[in-house]
C-alpha positions as CSV (number, residue, x, y, z in Angstrom):
1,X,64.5,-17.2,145.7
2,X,63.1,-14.4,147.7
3,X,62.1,-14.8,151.3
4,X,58.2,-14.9,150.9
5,X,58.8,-17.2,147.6
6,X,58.8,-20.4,149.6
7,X,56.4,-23.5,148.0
8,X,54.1,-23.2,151.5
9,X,53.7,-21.0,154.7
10,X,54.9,-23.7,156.8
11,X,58.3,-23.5,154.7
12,X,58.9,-19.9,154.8
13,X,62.0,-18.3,157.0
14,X,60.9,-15.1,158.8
15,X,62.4,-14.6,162.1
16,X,60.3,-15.3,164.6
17,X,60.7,-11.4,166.6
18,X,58.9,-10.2,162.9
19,X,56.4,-13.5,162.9
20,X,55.5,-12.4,166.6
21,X,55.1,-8.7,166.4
22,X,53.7,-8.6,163.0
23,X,49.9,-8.4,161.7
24,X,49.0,-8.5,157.8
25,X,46.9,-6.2,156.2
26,X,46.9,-7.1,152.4
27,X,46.8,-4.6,149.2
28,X,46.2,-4.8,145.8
29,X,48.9,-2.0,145.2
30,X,52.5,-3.0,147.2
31,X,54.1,0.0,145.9
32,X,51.3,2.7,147.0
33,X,51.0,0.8,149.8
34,X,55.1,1.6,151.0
35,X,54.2,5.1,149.9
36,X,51.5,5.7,152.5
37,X,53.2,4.1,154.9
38,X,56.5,5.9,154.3
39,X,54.8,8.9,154.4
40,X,53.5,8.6,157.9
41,X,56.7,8.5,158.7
42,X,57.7,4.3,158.5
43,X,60.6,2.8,157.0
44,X,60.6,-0.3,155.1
45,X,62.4,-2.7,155.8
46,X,64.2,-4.5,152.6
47,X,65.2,-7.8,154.3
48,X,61.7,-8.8,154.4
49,X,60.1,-6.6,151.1
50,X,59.8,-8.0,148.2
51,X,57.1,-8.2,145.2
52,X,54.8,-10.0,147.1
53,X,55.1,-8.6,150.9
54,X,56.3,-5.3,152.7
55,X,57.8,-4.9,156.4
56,X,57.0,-1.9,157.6
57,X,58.7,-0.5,160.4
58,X,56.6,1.8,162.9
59,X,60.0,2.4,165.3
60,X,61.8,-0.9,167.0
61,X,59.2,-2.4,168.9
62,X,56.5,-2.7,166.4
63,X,56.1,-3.6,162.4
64,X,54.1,-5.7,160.4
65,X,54.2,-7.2,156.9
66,X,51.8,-5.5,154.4
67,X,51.0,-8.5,151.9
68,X,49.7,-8.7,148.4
69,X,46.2,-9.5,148.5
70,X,46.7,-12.8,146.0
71,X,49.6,-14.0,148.0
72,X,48.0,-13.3,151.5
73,X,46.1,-15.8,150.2
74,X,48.1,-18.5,151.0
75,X,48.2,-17.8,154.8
76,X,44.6,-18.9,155.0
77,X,41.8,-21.6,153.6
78,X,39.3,-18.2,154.0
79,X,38.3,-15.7,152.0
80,X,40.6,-12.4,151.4
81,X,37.7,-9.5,151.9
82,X,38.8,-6.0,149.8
83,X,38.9,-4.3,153.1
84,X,37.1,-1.3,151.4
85,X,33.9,-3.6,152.0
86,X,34.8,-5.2,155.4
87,X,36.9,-5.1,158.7
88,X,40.1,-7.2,158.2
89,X,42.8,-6.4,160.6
90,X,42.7,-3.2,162.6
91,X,46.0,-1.7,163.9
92,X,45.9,1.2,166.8
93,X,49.4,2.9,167.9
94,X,49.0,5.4,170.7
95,X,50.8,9.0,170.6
96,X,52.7,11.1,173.0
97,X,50.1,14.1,172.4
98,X,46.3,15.2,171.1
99,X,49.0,17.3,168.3
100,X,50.9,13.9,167.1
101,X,47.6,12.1,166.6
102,X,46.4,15.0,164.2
103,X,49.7,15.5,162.8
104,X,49.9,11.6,161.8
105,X,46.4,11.9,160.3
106,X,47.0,15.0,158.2
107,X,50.0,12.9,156.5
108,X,48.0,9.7,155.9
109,X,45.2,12.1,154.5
110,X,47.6,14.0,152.1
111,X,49.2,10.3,151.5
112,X,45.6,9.1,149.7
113,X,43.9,7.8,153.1
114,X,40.8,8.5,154.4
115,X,39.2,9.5,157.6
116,X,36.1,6.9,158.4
117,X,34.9,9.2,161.5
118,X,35.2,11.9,163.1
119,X,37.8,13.0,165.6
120,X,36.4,10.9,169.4
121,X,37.3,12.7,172.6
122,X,36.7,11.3,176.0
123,X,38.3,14.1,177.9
124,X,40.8,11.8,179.1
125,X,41.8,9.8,175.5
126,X,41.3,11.2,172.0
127,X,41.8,9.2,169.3
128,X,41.2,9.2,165.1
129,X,40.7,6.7,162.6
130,X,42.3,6.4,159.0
131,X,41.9,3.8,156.5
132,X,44.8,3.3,154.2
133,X,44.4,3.4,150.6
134,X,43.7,-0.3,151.0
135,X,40.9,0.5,153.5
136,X,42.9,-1.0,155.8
137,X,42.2,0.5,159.4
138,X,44.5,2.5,161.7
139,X,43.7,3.5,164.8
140,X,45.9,6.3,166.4
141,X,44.8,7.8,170.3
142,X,46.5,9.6,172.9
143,X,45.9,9.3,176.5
144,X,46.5,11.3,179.5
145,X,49.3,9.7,181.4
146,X,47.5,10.1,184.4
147,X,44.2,7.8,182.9
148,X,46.6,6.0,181.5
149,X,47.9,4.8,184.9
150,X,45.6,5.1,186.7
151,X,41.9,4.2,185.2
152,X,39.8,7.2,183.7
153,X,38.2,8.5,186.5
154,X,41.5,9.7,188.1
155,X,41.5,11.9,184.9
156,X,41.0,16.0,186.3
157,X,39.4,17.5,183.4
158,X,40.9,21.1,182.4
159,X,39.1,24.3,183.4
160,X,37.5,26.0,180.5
């Protein structure tokens, strides 16, 4: 039995550092799915990937588990919404640079995502959006350290 075949949620074994880092966006297409996210640059983890779920690994501090739409199902009395049609789950990861953020959308692009909006800069943070195939949505923003610390208005805008 695999490790997400367990009769009920209550039953299943996943260790609790995954259960408390991890969010779940769902698919309808595992396997494109771990493509897209491999290509970004993720690894999957195959302790916790099987037919129905994925654990995808961002770097050591952060991962979640990508589900099968059917069998996310069983975490929940609600409704699964396609994603294509409504927010589910939204995941931001911040970057060390303006460069990394467009470099990590340029490989979910070429990977078969899609770009909701356009680019939003605030001077001091600059961020972009990309659904996955899924229409699952990732956030990804850099902000200037100094903002970062210290609130935006400490931000010293660059002379043009």
């Amino acid at each position: 039995m695999s490790w997400s075949s367990a009769p009920s949620p209550s039953d299943r074994a996943v260790p609790a550092a995954i259960a408390a880092r991890s969010r779940r966006p769902s698919t309808d297409d595992l396997e494109r799915s771990k493509a897209f996210y491999t290509a970004l640059g993720c690894e999957i983890n195959p302790n916790f990937t099987d037919e129905n779920a994925a654990c995808v690994v961002w770097d050591e501090n952060i991962f979640f588990i990508v589900l099968a739409r059917e069998y996310f199902g069983t975490f929940t009395g609600k409704p699964i919404i396609d994603a294509r049609d409504a927010a589910q789950v939204s995941l931001a990861f911040s970057r060390d640079s303006r460069e990394e953020v467009d470099a990590v959308i340029a490989k979910g692009l070429a990977a078969g995502g899609s770009e909701p909006r356009s680019a939003q800069d605030h001077g001091f943070m600059y961020g972009r959006d990309l659904d996955d195939p899924d229409g699952n949505a990732l956030s990804f923003l850099y902000m200037d350290p100094v903002a970062a610390e210290q609130g935006p208005e400490a931000y010293e805008q660059p002379e043009s």
